[in-house]
N, C-alpha and C positions, 0 to 999 in steps of 0.2 A: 504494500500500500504506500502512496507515496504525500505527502503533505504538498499544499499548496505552490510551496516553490519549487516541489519539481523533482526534489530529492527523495530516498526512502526515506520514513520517521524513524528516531532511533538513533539516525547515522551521521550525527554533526561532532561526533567524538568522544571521548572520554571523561565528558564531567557527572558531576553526578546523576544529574537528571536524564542522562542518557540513559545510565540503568537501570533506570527507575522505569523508564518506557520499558526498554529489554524488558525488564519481568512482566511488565502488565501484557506486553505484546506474547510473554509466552503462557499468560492465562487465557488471554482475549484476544487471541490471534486476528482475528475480524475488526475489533476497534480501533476506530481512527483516533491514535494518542498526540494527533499532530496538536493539538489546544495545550494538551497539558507539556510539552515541549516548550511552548514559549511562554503560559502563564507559569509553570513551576520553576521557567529558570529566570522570570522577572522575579518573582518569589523568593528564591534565592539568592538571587543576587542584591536585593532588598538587604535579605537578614545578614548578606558577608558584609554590606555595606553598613549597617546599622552594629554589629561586631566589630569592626574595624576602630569605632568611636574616632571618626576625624581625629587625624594627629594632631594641628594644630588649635582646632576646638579644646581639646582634652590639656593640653598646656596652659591653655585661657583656663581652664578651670570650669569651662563652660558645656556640658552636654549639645547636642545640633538642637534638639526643641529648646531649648535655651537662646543658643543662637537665631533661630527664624523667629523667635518674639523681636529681639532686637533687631534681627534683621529690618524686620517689616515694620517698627517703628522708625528707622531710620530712611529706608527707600523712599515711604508713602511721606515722610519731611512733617508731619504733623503727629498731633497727640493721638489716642486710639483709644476706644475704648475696652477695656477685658472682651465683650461679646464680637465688637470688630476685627480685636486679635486673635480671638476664636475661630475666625471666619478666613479671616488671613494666615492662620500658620495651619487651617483643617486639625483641630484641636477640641477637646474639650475644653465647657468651662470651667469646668473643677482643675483640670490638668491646667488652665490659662493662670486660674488663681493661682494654685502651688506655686509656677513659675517664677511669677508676677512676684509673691511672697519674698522668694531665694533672693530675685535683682535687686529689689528692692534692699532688701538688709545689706546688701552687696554695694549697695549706693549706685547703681547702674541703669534703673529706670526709679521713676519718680510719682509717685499717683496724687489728683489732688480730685474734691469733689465739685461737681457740677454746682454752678451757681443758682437754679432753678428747683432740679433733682437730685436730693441729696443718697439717693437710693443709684448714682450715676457717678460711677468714679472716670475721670482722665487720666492715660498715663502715658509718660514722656523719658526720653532718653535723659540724663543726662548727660553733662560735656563729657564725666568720665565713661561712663555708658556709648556713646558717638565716636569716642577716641581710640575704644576699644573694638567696635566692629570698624573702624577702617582701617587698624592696625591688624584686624586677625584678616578680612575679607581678600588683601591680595595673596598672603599666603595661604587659604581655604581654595582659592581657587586654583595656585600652584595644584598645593597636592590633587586636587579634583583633579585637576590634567593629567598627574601623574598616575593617578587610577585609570583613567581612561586611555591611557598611552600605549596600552596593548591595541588598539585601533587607529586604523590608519584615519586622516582626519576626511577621508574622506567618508568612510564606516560609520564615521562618530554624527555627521551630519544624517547622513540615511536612517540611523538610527533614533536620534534626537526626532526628525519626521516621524517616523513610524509609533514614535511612543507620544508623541505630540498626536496625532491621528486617534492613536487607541484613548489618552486620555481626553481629547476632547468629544468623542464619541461618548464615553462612560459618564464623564461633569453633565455632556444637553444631553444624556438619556433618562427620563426620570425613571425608575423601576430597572433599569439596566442590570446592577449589581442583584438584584434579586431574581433574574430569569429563572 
């Protein structure tokens, strides 16, 4: 049987999830395991990327949903609020507060309340918080490249399309993840 692109399923090498097909293919000989080939090795390569803990994240002191709060207060240049950074880092709000909690004690973000609703907290970088994602951000994106450097840059752009495709197919589908 052969998957979409033309080749056998199975047969793209040696990593794990090759094997993992192999066996199913030799329970389910009939089933097409082409789906779980590239959802189990975006999956995987998820969790080797989420193991790895950014090296220069993890020198900051900082976990990556650490950094994408900061990130994304810094990008968007204005205050945010916890349910906005919720929205912006794909977060819960419990997991926003925790965070929220850490930077803060940290003197890294700053929260103040709404003048109107006091049920409405703002919260903001500050300069030490600002000076620190632009001092980790060029090296975050070194090492990024340097993960990535097993792909030629031409790979890397094909790539970045195709997962760009799959996720904006999955964000405008509503019910999608639940088929």
């Amino acid at each position: 049987m052969t998957a979409a692109n033309g080749r056998r399923q199975g047969e793209t090498g040696g990593d794990t999830v090759s094997a993992v097909v192999r066996q199913w293919q030799a329970v389910h000989p009939g089933l097409d395991t082409g789906p779980m080939e590239i959802i189990g090795r975006i999956n995987r390569c998820a969790a080797l990327l989420q193991q790895a803990e950014d090296a220069p994240l993890r020198r900051a002191g900082l976990s990556r949903p650490e950094f994408d709060l900061l990130g994304a207060l810094r990008r968007t240049g204005h205050e945010l609020t916890p349910s906005e950074l919720a929205r912006e880092t794909f977060s819960s709000g419990a997991a926003v507060t925790k965070r929220l909690k850490a930077l803060t004690e940290r003197g890294l973000v700053e929260r103040r309340g709404d003048t109107r609703d006091r049920r409405v907290a703002h919260v903001r970088l500050t300069d030490a918080g600002r000076d620190l994602v632009d001092s980790i951000l060029p090296e975050q994106l070194a090492y990024e490249t340097a993960v990535l450097s097993a792909l030629d840059p031409r790979g890397q752009g094909e790539l970045a399309d195709l997962l760009g495709e799959l996720l904006g197919r999955l964000e405008g589908t509503p019910g999608m993840l639940r088929a």
